[in-house]
N, C-alpha and C positions, 0 to 999 in steps of 0.2 A: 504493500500500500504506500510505503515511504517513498521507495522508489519511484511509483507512480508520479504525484507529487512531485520530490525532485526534478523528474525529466518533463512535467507538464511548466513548471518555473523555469527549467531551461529553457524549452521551448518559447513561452515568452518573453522571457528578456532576449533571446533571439532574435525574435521579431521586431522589439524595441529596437535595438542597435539596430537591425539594419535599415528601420526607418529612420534613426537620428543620424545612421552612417548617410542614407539618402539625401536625407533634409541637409544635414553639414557640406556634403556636397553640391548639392545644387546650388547652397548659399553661396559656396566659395566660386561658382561657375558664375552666377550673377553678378559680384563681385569686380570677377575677371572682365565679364562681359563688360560693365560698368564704367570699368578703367579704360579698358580697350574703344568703348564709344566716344567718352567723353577725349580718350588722346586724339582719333581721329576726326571727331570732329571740333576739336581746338586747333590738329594741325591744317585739317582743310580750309578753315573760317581764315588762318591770318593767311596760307597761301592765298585763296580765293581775296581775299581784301587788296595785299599786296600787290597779286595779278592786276585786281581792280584800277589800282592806280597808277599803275605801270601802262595799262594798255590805254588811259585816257590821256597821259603822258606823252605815249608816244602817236594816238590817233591827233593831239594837238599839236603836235611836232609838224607830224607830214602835211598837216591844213596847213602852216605856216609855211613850211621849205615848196609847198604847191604853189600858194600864194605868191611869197615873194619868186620865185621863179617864173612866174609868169606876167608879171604885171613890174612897173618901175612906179614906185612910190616915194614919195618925198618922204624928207627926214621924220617929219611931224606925223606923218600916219604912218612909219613903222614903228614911231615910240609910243605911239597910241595903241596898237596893234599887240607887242609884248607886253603891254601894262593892261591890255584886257585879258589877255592869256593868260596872267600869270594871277589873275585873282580869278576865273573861270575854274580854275584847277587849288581847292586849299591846300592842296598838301603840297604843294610845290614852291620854294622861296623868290624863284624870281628864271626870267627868261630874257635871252641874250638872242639879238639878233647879228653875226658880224660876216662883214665881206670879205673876197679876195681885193688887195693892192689897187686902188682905184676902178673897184668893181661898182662901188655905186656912185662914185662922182669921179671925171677926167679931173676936178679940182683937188678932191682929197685922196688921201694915200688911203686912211684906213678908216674905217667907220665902223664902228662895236659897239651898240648901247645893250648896258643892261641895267634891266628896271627889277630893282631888290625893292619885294615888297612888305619885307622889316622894317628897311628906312623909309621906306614911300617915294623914294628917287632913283637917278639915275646914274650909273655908272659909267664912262666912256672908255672901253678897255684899252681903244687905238693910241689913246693918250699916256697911257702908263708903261706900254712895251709894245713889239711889234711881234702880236700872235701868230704871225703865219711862216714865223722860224720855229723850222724845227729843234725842239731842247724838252727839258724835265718839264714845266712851267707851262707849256702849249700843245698837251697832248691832247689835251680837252678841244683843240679846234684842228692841229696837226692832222692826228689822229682817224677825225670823222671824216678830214677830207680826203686824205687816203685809202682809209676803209670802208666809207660810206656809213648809214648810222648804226648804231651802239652805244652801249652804257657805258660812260668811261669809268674805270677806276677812282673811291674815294679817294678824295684829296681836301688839307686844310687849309679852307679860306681864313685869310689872317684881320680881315676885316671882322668877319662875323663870329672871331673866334670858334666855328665850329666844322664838323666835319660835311660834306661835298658829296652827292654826287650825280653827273650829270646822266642827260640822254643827247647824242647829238646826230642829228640828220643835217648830211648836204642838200641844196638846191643847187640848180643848174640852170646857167641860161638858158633860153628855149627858143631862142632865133638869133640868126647874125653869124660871122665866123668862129666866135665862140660856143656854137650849139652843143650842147651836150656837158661841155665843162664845167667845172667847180666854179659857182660865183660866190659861193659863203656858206655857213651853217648855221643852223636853229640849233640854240642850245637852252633844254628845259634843267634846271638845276634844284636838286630835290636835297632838303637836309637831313642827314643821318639819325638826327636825334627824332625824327618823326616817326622812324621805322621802330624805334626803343618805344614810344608812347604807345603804337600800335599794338608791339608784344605785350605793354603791360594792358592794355586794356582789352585782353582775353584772360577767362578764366583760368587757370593753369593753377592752381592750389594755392595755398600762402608759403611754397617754397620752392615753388616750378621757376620756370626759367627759360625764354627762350631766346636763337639766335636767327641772324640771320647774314650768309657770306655772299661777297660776288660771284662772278663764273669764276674766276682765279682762284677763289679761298679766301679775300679778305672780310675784315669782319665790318660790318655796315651795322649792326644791331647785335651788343651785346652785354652783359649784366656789371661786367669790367670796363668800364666808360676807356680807360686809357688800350683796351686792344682796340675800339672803333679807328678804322683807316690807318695803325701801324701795326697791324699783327694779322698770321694767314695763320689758318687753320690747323693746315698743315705742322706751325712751331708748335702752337698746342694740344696736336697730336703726339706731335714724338716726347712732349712732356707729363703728360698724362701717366699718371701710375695706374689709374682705374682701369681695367683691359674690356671690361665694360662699354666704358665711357669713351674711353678709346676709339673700339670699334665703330661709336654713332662717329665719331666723329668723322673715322676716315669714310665711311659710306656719308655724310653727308660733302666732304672733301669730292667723292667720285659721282655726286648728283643722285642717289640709289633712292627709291621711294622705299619705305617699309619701317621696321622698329626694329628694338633691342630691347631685352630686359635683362637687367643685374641687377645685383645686391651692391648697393653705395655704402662703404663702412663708415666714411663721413657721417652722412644724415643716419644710419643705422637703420634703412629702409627701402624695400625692393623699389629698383626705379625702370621707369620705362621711357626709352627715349624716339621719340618718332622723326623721321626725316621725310623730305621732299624736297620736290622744288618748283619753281615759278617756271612756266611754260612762255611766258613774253619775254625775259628776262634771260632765262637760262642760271640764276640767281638759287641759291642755297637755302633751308632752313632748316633749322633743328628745334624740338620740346624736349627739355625735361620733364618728365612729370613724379612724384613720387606716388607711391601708392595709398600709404595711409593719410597722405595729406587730401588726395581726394573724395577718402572714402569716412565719414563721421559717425560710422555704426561698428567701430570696433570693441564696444559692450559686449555686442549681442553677438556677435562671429566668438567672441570667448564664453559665451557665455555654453551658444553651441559645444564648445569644443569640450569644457568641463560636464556637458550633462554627459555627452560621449563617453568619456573616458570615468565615470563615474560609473555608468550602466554597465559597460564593460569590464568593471573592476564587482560589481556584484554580480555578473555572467561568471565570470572566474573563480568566484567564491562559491557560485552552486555547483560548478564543475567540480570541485575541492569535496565537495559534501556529497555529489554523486560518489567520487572515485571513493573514498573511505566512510560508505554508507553501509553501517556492520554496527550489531549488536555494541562491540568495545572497541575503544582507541586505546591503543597502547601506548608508552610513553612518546616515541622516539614521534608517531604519527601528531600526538599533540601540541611536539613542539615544532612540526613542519605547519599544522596549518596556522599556529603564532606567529611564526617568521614569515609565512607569507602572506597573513593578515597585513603586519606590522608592513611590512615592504607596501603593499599595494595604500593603506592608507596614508603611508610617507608618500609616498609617488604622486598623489593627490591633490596633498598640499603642497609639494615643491610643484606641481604645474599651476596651479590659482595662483603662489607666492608671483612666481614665474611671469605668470601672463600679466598679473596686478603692477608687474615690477617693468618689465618692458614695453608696457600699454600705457601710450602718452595722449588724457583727456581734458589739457590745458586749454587749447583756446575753445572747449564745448563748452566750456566752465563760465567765459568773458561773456557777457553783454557787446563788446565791442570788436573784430578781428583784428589783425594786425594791419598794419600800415605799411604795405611794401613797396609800394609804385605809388606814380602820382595820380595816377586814376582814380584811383580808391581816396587815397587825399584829399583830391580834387573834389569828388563828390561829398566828403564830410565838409569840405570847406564849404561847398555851394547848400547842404543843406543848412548850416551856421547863417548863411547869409539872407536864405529865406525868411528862417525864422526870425531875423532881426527886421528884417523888411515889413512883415505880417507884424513886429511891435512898436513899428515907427520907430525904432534907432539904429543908429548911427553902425553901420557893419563894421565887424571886426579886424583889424589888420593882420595878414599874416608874419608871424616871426619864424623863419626858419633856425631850428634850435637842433643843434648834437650835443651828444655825450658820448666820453669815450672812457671807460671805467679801469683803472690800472693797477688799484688794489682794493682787493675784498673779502672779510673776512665779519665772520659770529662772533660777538661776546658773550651772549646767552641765544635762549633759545629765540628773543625775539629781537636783540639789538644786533645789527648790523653797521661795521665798520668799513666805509667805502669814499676810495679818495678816486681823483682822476682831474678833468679837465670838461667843460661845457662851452662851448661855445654860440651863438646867437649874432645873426643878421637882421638888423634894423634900417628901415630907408630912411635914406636921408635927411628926408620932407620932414620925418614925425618925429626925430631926436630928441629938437631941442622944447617940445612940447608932452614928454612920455616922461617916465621914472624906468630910466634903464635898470633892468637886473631881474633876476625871477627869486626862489624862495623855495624848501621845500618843505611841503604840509606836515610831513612822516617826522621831519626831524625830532629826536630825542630830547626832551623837555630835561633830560639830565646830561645833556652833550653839551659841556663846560668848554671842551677845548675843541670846539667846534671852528672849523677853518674855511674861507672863502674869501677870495682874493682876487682883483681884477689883474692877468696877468698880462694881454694886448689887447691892444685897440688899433684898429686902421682901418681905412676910408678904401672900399676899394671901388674903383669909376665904374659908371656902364661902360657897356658895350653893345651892341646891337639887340641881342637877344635879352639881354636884363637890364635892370635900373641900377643906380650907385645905391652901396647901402654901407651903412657905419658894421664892421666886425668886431665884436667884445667878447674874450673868449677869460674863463676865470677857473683856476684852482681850486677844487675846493679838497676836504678832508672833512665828513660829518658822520653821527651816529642817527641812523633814522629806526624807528622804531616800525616794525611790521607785523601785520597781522598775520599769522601763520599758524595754519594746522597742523596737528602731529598725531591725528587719530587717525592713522595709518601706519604709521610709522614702527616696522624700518619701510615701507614699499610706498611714502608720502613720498609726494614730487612740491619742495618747496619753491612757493613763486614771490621773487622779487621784485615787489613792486613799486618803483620809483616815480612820485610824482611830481611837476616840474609845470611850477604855474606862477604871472606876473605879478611883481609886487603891489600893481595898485590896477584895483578890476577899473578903476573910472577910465582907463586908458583906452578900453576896447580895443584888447588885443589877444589873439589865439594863435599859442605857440603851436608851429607846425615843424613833424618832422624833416631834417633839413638831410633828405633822404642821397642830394646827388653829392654828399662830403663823402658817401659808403662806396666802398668798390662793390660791396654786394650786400641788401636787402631783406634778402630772404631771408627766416628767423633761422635756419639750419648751420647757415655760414658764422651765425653769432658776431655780427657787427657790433659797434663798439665797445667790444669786452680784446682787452690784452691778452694774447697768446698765451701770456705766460703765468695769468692768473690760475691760481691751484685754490679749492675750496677743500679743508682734509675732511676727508669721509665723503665726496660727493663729486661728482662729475656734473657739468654745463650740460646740457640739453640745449639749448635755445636760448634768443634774445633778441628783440621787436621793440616797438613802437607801438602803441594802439591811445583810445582815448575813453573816458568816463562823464555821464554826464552829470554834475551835483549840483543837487537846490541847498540853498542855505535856507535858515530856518529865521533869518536877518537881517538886515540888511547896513546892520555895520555902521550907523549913524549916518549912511549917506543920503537916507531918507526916499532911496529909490531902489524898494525890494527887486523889481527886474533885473539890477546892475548882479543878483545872486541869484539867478533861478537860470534853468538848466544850465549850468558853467561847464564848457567843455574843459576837462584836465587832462591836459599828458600824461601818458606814462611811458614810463624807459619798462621792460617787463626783462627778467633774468628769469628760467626755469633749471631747479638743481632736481639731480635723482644722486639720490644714497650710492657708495658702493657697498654693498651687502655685507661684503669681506669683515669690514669692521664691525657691525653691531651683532654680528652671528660670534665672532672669536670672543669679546665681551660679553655678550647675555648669555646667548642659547649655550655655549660649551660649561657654563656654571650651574645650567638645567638638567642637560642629558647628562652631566657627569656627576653629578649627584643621585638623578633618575637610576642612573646605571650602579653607582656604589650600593644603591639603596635595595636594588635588585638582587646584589652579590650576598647582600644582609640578608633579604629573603632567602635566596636560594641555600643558604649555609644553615639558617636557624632549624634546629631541631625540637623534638620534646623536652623541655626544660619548667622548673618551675619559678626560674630569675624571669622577671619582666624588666626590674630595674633597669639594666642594660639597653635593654631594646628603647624603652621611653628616651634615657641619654642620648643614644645615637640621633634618634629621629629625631630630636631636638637640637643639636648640631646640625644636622642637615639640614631643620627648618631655617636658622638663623643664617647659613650659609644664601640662603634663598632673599632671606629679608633682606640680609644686607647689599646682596644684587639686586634684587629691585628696589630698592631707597637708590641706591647709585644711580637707575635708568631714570627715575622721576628726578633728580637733582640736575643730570643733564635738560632731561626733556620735561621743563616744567609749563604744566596745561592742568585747565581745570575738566578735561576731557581724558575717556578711558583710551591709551593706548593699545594698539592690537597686539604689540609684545607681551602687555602686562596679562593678557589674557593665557601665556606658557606660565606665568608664576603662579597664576591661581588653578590654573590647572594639578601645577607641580604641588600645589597646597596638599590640594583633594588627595594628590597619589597618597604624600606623605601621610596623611590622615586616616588614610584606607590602608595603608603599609601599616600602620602601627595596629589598625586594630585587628587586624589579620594576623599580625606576630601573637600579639596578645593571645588571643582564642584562641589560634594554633597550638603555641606552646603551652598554653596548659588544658586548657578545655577540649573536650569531643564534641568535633564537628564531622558530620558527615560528607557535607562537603570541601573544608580542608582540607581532613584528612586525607583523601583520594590523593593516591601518590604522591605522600608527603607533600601535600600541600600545591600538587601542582596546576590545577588549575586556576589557581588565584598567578602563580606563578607564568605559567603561558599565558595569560590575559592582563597581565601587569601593561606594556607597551601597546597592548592593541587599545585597550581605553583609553591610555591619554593621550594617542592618536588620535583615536574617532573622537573626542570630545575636542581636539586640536583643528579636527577636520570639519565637525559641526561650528565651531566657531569664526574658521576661515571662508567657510560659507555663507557665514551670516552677517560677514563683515564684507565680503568682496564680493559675489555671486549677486 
């Protein structure tokens, strides 16, 4: 009848598993599927846009080299002509019309306007050098005229500070003895840094990334502002340690459409990288994408994986109970199914610990995401300025504001010690009318030697693309006090959060972050944190930007509550994860080896009629326990249960249940002690303050 039973419990948790084996899989296929749609249709959207722009570039190219090819127009309506083309087309900075050597007057030699529609004027190139010598400098007209048209190679204009690049189409004369020859070219001139605003404003995760190269290999868009127009591909291939990352590269280097996936030990996250390229163009692109940065259900794919491997783990225990399903267990059988009790319930909790530990659910956590591009910026800025529009005042100026953090370190469990350097860009216009400086809210109300110091100031001019703004960059050294959890802990991921707001709200001002000072953005790369900052006991995860909105409950004697109600604050955000190593050699080794002496005490005690002994021991071993967890609460002081302290009260119950199993054993008759010396109490010792280790890991992380 047992039997029965037994194998009718087999048979269904059988059938469990292999629904949960089904259900896990399918999830993990949708998943895939998930990542796999959203890469390619991230990598089609910016090819298809790029295309887009490319091909109206160059259909207003050829309407111009048709035009002037066929018709002779006075000076005045060819600069009329490129200064309607070049605002016809937004993404493009400006368009140059230039002839051959007294192609368009027997009077003038050379004639080149170009209408930059940054400055709103006109350039005359014939004035400054003579384009139609071949050199480094005129490849952009050389070039086209040689080749006919093509995208020239980025190149940096020194006017506009920034990087270049062109499309340029010959015209021809089309009557006379010059029929057919070169009388000049159309040159459409697009700037690099459009192709960057482009890739940020596609979805790509908050630590995706993309690029995009000429036919050559160079880089025209990419997350390293200083490879745009000096670096080819090809260097940052052969430097690349990732064989990964690598390989997109050189198939994005050879124009290959398709993907890659690897494992990034950087980001600590399968990445998948997708290539193509531009069909007008003959133009390059690459995506990063990571995988759990796009996917925000990684709860429940663990959550999956633990019920699995739980139902599996009471599959194996009925299998256990089939195979030694018999009247008696004899010793040696009773202490295999302990051991492999104990195993599978340990195995358990190191995968929850596991998953709890390498599962990063920070920014699900935020009301606000991170700040990684100007897009996202951009639209928190514009929504700040509605809402001030909708209250009849005055919109807020933006301050571009860094931090770069160079040392940081715990004093307790909530004061933080962090020095570094912030810097902030103010225009000019609103200087001498503002209270230069910010303030930080967090700061320690017992931070005596608390440090901040203006270290420069300098004025730096526009240029084409930006306005002059005063730079004030200051030292500081403070104690900010943080809110932080430790009811997880050791598998808490502590978040540092630094807020950075201006000394006087009447100013109407909202510090933005001053994202183009970063070589890289993304919270992975961990921008403004020092290389060489060590946190003991804890590795860096991450580091952003993001923002909070707070009402005050005041308004501060200024007599105009609005100046406090929803106040955007910065925050600088740091994420640490534990390394394990240390609080497992500390706590748990002061558990299990007292657990395990205490066992050694069971298994030796005999029929005796001394109890004395046995109360003394257990009483050293309880205090050995106290005194370990008085130490773990004097580090980690919270008015909240830690999920370690939950092994000491466990370790209580053993001791408790140790001693009074000594007791009764050794003197009194028990029917069920007694059974081979005691041994059931004895193989059941580690399996219960497992399961009760493992009920508790469940009720904390599950």
């Amino acid at each position: 009848m047992l039997n029965k039973i037994l194998y009718s419990i087999a048979v269904l948790l059988l059938i469990i598993i292999g629904y949960l084996s089904y259900d896990y899989y399918s999830y993990s296929q949708e998943r895939d599927l998930t990542i796999q749609r959203k890469g390619i249709e991230t990598t089609a959207a910016l090819r298809d846009q790029v295309d887009t722009i490319l091909t109206k570039i160059i259909e207003e190219g050829n309407r111009l080299a048709e035009l002037l090819g066929s018709n002779q127009y006075e000076a005045v309506e060819i600069e009329r002509m490129i200064k309607e083309s070049s605002l016809r087309i937004p993404e493009i900075q400006g368009v140059t019309a230039c002839f051959e050597p007294y192609a368009f007057s027997k009077d003038q030699k050379l004639y080149c306007p170009y209408y930059n529609k940054g400055t709103k004027d006109y350039l005359f190139v014939g004035k400054s050098y003579d384009y139609t010598v071949i050199g480094e400098g005129t490849a952009w007209y050389t070039g086209v005229r040689a080749e006919g048209a093509k995208w020239v190679e980025p190149y940096f204009a020194k006017g506009a500070q920034d990087w270049y690049i062109d499309y340029g189409i010959p015209f021809y004369y089309n009557a006379g003895s010059k029929k057919g020859k070169v009388r000049g070219t159309i040159t459409l001139s697009f700037v690099c840094s459009g192709f960057k605003k482009l890739v940020h404003s596609l979805s790509i995760g908050k630590t995706g990334y993309g690029l995009i190269t000429s036919q050559k290999g160079t880089f025209l868009s990419h997350p390293v502002n200083e490879y745009i127009g000096t670096t080819n591909i090809s260097e940052i291939k052969n430097h690349e340690e990732d064989s990964g990352l690598q390989a997109g590269y050189e198939a994005v280097e050879k124009g290959q459409t398709g993907q890659i996936k690897f494992y990034d030990p950087v980001a600590k996250d399968n990445s998948l990288f997708f290539f193509d390229k531009i069909p007008s163009s003959d133009w390059r692109i690459g995506l990063l994408f990571f995988e759990n940065d796009l996917l925000a259900d990684h709860e429940l794919m663990n959550r999956k994986f633990i019920q699995l491997a739980i139902w599996l783990s009471l599959f194996f225990v009925c299998l256990l109970a089939i195979y030694f399903n018999k009247d008696y267990l004899n010793q040696k059988e009773i202490w295999q199914l302990s051991i492999v009790g104990s195993l599978l319930l340990l195995g358990n909790i190191c995968l929850i610990g596991y998953l709890q530990h390498t599962t990063f659910y920070g920014h699900s956590e935020e009301k606000s995401p991170p700040i990684i591009d100007l897009t996202s910026l951009g639209s928190f800025v514009n929504q700040q300025n509605n809402r001030s529009d909708e209250l009849k005042l005055p919109r807020s100026t933006p301050i571009p504001t860094g931090i770069y953090v160079q040392r940081m370190e715990f004093e307790d469990s909530y004061n933080l010690n962090i020095g570094g350097t912030i810097w902030q860009k103010y225009p000019t216009e609103i200087v001498d009318s503002i209270q230069i400086g910010f303030t930080f809210p967090q700061m320690s109300p017992f931070s005596e030697a608390a440090y901040l110091e203006e270290s420069y100031r300098k004025i730096i001019p526009a240029n084409e693309d930006a306005k002059a703004y005063l730079l004030v960059g200051w030292e500081f050294r403070v104690t900010l006090r943080l809110n932080l959890r430790y009811s997880d802990y050791p598998f808490d991921k502590r978040h540092i959060n630094i807020e950075i707001v201006p000394l006087n709200q009447n100013d109407y001002l909202i510090f933005t972050p001053d994202l183009a000072s970063y070589h890289y953005t993304n919270p992975a790369k961990k921008s403004g944190l020092d290389k060489k900052i060590e946190i003991s006991g804890s590795e860096i995860l991450e580091s952003y930007f993001n923002y909070s909105i707070e009402t005050y409950e005041s308004d501060f004697g200024y007599g105009n509550k609005s100046l406090f109600e929803e106040i955007p604050i910065l925050h600088y955000n740091i994420y640490l994860r534990r390394i394990l190593l240390n609080a497992f050699i500390t706590y748990l080794i002061p558990i299990f080896v007292t657990l395990i002496i205490v066992f050694i005490m069971i298994h030796a005690c005999g029929k005796t009629q001394e109890r004395q002994g046995i109360i003394e021991s257990m009483a050293a071993f309880f205090f050995v326990l106290i005194f370990s967890h008085i130490d773990l609460r004097k580090e980690i002081v919270t008015a909240d249960l830690i999920y370690m302290e939950y092994f000491y009260f466990i370790a209580y119950f053993m001791l408790i249940f140790a001693t009074f199993n000594l007791i009764i054993y050794t003197k009194d008759k028990s029917h069920i002690f007694d059974f081979n010396e005691n041994q059931i109490f004895k193989a059941s010792f580690f399996p219960i303050f497992l399961f009760a280790l493992l009920l508790v890991t469940l009720a904390r992380f599950y």
